[in-house]
N, C-alpha and C positions, 0 to 999 in steps of 0.2 A: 639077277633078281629072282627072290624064291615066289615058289607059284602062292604063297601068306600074303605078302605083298603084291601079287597081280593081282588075287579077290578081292583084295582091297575095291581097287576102280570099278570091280562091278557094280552097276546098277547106277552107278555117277550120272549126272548129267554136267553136260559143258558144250563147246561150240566147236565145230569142225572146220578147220581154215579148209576150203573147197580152192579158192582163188586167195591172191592178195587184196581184193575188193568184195568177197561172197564169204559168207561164213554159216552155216546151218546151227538150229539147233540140235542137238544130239543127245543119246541116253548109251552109255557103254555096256554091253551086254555080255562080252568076253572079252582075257585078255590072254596075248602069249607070248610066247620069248622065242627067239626063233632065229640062230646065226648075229646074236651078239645087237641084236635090235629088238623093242617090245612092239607090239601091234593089239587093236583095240578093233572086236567085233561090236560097228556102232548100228544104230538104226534111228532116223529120225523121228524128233519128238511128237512132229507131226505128218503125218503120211507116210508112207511104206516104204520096204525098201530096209536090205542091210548088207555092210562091205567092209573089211577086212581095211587097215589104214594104219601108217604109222604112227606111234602115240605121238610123237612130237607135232603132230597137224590138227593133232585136238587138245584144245584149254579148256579142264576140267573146271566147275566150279566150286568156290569151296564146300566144304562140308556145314553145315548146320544142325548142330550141335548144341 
């Protein structure tokens, strides 16, 4: 994946799978490629707090446009 397309998600918001039952809101603030896996620096929509997580545990929403 070129770093064109990881800018991309920046600034996205979508929903963080935390559990199979818990899911946060989230805003994507970085992304990286890293041994053949991407990873999403998130921070919640609301309240504080940011971590480093696999992109496939977070459902981006779509763009609006």
């Amino acid at each position: 994946m070129s770093a064109a397309v990881l800018a991309q998600v920046i600034g996205r918001t979508g929903r963080w799978r935390v559990r199979k039952d818990l899911t946060v809101a989230v805003v994507v603030r970085d992304a990286r490629q890293s041994f053949g896996r991407v990873d999403y620096l998130i921070e919640p929509d609301s309240g504080e707090g940011r971590r480093w997580v696999n992109a496939s545990s977070v459902e981006l929403d779509e763009d609006r446009k």
